[in-house]
N, C-alpha and C positions, 0 to 999 in steps of 0.2 A: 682378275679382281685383286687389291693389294687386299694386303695381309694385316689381318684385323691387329693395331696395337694396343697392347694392353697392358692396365697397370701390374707394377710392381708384385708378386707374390699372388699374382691372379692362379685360382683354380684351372680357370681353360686353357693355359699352357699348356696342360698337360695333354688335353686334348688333342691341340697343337702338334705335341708330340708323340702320341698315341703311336704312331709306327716305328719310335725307336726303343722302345722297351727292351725288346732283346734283339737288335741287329747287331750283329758284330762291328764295332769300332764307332758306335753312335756316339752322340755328345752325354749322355745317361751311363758310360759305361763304367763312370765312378762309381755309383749307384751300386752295378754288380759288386765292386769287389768290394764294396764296406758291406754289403750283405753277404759275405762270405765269411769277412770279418767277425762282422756280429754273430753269425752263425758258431763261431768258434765259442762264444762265453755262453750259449745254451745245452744244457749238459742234456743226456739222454733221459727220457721221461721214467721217471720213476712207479708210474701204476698204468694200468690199463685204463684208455678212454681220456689220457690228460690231451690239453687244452694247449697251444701255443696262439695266444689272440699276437696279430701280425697288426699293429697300428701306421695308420699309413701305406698301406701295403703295395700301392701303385702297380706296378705290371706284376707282382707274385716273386720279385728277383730272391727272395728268400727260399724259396720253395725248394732249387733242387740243393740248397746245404745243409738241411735241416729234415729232408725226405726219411731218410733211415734213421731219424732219430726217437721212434714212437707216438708222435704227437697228431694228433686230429689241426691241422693247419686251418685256422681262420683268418681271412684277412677283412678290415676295415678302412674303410677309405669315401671320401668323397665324389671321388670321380669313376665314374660308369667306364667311360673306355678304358682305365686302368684293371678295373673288375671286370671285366671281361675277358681280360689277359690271364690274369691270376685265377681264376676259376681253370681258364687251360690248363694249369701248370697244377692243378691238385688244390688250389687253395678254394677254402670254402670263402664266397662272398658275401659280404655285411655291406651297407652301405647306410652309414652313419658318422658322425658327427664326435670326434674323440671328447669331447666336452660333455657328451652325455651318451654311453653305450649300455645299450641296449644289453645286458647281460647281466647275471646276480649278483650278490656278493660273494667274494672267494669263491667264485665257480672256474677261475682259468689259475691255470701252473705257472706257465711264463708270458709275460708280456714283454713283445719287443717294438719299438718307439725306433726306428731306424731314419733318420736323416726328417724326423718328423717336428720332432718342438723349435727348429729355426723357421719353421711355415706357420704357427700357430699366435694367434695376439694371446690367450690365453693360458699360460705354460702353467700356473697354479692348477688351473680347471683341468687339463690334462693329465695331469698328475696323480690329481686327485681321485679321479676316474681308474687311471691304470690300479693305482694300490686298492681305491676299493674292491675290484675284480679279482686281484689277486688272491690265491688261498693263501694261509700259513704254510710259509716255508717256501712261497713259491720265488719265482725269479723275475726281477725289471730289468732289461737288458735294452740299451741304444746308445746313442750317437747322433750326435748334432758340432755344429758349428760357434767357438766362443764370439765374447762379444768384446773385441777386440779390435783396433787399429788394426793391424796386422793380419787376423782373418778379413777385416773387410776387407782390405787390399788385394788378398791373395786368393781366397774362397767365392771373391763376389767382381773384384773388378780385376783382376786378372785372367780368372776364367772366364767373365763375360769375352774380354777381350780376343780369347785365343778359342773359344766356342760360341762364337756370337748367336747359337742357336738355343742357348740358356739365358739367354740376356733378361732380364728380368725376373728369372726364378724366384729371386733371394730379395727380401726386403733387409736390407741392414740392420733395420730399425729391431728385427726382430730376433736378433742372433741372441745367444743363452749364455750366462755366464754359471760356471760351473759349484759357483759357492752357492748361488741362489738357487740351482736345481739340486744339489746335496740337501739345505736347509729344509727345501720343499718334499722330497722325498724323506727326510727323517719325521716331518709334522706326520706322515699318512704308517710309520713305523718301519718303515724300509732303508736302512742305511744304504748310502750309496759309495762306492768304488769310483774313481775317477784316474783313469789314464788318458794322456794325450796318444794320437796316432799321427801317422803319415802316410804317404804310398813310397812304395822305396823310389829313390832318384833316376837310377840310372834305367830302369825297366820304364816310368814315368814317359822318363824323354824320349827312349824308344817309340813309345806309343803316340807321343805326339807327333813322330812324326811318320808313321806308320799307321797309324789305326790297326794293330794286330796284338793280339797275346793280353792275356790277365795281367792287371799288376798288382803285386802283392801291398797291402797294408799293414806296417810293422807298430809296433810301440814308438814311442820318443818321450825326449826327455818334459817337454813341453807339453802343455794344454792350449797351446796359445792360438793355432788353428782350429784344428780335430780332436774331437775328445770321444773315449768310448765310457759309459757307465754300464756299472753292473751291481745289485744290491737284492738281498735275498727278505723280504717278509717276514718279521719276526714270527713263533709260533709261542701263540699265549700260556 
């Protein structure tokens, strides 16, 4: 039977890809290390019983960098076969709609947004959502893909190119540009942090042609690919 094609930033990719979550040297294994990444700018929970809501949470790949850090691990996500993966791994599952989650006001510590707002048409309504949840003082912590000539090039048709089993992941249309997520993030009281990232080079190429070993994800001088944000919730 050929293989259902589908558009652009479709949901059921993921589906699709349900059994490369966590196989070693999968086409997703970016994935791990910017959640390793990210893992690094959420600091250790400050009270008993705090809250890391995981947006976008897909197979759980956050879970083992963030495990001894105190947090009650929630992940949210649209797709079922990804929550069923992250449940394995310790993650509690939510399945909803980042546009409108299911949770209080300032009821979660940190919310992390990981490789999630270049998937969404809605990046205000997202936003809006993550800082409502947040408490005073608490932490928005992600990463996403600029919108940029150059990320398209390199994040969308270059990787299709050399992973053709992503091919369609990414709608271009939907990449983020990083003044407009600061802006949107200071409307909801949350100043944001904005560094550019990379994977280091020569481990990279290693792996491409290999399939073996983590690669590390450093700073750069640029936003113009990768970018991480980080910005703490004013306390009134």
């Amino acid at each position: 039977m050929p293989a259902v094609r589908r558009a652009r930033n479709d949901p059921g990719q993921y589906d699709d890809l349900a059994g490369e979550w966590w196989r070693p040297g999968s086409p997703l294994s970016m994935l791990h290390w910017l959640a390793r990444a990210r893992a690094n700018l959420i600091p250790p929970a400050e009270r008993d019983g705090a809250v890391l809501l995981d947006l976008g949470c897909g197979g759980g790949l956050l879970a083992p960098h963030v495990a001894g850090k105190g947090y009650r691990h929630v992940g949210v996500d649209l797709v079922v076969s990804g929550l069923e993966q992250a449940a394995a791994h310790g993650v509690v599952p939510v399945r909803a709609d980042a546009t409108r989650l299911p949770f209080a006001d300032a009821s979660v510590d940190v919310v992390s947004a990981g490789e999630l707002l270049e998937h969404v048409p809605d990046v205000p309504g997202v936003i809006a959502e993550a800082c409502r949840v947040l408490r005073p003082g608490g932490w928005l912590v992600l990463d996403t893909i600029n919108d940029t000539a150059l990320a398209r090039l390199i994040a969308v048709r270059l990787a299709e190119f050399v992973m053709p089993a992503v091919r369609g992941i990414h709608d271009p249309a939907l990449l983020v540009d990083p003044g407009r997520l600061r802006d949107e993030c200071a409307k909801h009281g949350v100043p944001l942090d904005v560094r550019g990232i990379r994977p280091t080079l020569p481990a990279l190429t290693r792996w491409l042609v290999t399939r073996r070993n983590a690669v590390s994800i450093v700073p750069t001088f640029t936003t113009a690919i990768l970018y991480q944000g980080r910005g703490r919730k004013g306390i009134p």
